[in-house]
C-alpha positions in Angstrom: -92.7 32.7 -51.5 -91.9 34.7 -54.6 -88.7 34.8 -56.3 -86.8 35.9 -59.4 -84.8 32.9 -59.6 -85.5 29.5 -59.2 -86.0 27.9 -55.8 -83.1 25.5 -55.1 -83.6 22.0 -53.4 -82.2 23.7 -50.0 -84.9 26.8 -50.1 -87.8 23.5 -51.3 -86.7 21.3 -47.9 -86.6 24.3 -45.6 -90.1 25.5 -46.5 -91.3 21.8 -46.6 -89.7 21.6 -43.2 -91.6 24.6 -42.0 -95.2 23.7 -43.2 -94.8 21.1 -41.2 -95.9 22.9 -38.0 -98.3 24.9 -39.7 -101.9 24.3 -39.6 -104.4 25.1 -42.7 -104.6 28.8 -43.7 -108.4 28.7 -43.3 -110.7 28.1 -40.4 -113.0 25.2 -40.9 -113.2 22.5 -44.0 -114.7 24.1 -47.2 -116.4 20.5 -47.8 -114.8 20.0 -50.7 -114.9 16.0 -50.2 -118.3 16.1 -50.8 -118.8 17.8 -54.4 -119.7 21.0 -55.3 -123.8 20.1 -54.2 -122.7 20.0 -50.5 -120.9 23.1 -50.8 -121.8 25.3 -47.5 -122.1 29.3 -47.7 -119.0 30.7 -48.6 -118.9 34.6 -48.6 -115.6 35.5 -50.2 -114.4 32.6 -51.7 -114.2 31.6 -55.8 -115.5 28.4 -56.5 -114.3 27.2 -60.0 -115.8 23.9 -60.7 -114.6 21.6 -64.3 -115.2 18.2 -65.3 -114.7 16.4 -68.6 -114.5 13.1 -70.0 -111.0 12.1 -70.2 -111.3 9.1 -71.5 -113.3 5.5 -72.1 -112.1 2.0 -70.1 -111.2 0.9 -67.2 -108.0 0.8 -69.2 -108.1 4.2 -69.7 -109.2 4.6 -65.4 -106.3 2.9 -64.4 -103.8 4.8 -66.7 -105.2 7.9 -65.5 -104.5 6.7 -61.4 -101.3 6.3 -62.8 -101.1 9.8 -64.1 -102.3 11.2 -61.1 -99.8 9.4 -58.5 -97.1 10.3 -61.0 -98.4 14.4 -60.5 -98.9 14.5 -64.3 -101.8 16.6 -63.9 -99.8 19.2 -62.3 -96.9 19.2 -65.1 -97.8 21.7 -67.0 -94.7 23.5 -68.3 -95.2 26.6 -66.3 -96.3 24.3 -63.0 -95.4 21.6 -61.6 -95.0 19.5 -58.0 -91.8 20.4 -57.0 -91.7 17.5 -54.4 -93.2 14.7 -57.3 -91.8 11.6 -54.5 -94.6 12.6 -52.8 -97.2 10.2 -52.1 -101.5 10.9 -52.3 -102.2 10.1 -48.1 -103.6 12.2 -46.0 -101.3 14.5 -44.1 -98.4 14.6 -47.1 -97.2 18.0 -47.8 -97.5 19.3 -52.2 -95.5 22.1 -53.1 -96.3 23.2 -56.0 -94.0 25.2 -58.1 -95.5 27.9 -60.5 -93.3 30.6 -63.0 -95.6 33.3 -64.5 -94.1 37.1 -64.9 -90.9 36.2 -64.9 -91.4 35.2 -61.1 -90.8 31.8 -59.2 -93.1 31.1 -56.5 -93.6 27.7 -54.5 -97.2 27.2 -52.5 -97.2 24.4 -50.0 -100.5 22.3 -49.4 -101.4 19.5 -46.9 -103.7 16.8 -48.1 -106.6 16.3 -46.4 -108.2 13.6 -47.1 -108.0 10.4 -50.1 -111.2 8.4 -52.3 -109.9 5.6 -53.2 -112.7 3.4 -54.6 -113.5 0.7 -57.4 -114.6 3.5 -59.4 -113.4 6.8 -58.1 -110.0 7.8 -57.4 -108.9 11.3 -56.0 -107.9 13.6 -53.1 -108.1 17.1 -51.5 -105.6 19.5 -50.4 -106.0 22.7 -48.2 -103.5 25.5 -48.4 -101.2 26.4 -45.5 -99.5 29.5 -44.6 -97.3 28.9 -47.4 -99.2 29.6 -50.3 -100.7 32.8 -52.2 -104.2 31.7 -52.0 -106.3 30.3 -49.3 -108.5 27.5 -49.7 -109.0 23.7 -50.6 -108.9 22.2 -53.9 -110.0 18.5 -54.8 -108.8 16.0 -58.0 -110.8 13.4 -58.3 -110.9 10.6 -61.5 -114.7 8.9 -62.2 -115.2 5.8 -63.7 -118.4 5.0 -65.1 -119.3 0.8 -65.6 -122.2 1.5 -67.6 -121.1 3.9 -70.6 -117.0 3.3 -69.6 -116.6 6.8 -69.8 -113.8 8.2 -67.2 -114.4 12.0 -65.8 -111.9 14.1 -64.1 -113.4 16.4 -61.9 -111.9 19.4 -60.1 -113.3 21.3 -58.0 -111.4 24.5 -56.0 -112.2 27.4 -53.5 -109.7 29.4 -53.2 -109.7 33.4 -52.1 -106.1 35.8 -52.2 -104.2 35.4 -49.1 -101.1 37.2 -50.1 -100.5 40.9 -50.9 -99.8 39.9 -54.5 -102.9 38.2 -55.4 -105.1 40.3 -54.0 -102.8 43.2 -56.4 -103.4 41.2 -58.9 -106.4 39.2 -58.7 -107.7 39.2 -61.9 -104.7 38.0 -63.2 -104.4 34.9 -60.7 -107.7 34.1 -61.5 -107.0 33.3 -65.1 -104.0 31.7 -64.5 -106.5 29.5 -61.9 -109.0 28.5 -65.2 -105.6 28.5 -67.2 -104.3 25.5 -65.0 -107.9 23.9 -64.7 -107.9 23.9 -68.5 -104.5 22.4 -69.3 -104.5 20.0 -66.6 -107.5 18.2 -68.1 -106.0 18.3 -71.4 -103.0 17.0 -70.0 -104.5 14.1 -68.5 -106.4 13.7 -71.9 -103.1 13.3 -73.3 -102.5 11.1 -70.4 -105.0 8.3 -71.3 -104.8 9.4 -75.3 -103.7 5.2 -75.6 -106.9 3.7 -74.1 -109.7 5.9 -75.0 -111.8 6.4 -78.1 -112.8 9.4 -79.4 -115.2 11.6 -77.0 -117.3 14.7 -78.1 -115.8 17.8 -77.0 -119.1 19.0 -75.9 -118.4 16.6 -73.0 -116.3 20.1 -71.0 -118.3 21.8 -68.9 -117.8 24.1 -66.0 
């Protein structure tokens, strides 16, 4: 899972290959699918929560469905999908490819489940086995007729399930806000094109 160089194509397909087989690393749905307000009791688990305005239009909504079939919310530099072909439907396997500390690391996740509406557009992922952290995590794009104004919402629950993270937890969970930050500016940048100027009071988490 971790490594100091990184991951070939050959070591990508082989773990793909395996998470095939594998079931979810949790017991039970987390109910991510239904927002953060229908969360159940979850003893142990971190719930971050962020959604801002990324943007005004349907232009704007349809640019950032693009953005998010393309995985442009995950390319962040330091992460990225290291399987982009990959298409949102239920049951499709997203490795995601992460280098932080001088370490390469690739966690697999199956998607669970996929909104796709006039005005919302998203989906949710659990983690398998193959991951460092154990939990769902749900992208989802908003598009409101009234005021035009198109959210991104992400929403995650997530607890250590390797060694490493539990080591050092405090450190994965900034890199967790860290990628919840930059992947809604990216997709900011994403829609920059169609959509007027917003107030940046419009973050909240």
């Amino acid at each position: 899972m971790f490594s100091l160089r990184r991951p070939s194509a050959s070591s990508l397909a082989s773990l793909l290959a395996e998470a095939r087989s594998l079931p979810e690393s949790y017991s039970g749905p987390l109910g991510t699918k239904d927002g953060r307000q229908a969360l159940p009791s979850l003893r142990g688990y971190a719930i971050d929560h962020t959604r801002t305005q990324i943007g005004r239009g349907h232009a704007a909504f349809a640019a950032a469905k693009t953005a998010f079939r393309n995985w442009q919310h995950f390319d962040l530099g330091w992460v990225r999908v290291a399987n982009p072909q990959v298409k949102i439907e239920p049951g499709a396997l997203v490795a995601v490819q992460a280098h932080s500390l001088r370490l390469w690391s690739i966690n697999i996740s199956r998607i669970l489940y996929v909104i796709d509406e006039p005005n919302r557009f998203g989906f949710g992922y659990g983690t398998t086995p193959l991951h460092i952290e154990r939990g769902e995590e749900r992208f989802l794009l908003e598009y409101d007729a009234p005021s035009e104004a198109v959210h991104y919402d992400l929403l995650a629950i997530s607890q250590p399930a390797h060694w490493m993270a539990f080591l050092a937890y405090p450190y994965t969970r900034s890199q967790q806000k860290r990628f919840a930050l930059e992947s809604h500016q990216k997709m900011r940048r994403a829609v920059l094109t169609f959509h007027r100027p917003i107030d940046s009071s419009s973050f909240s988490s």
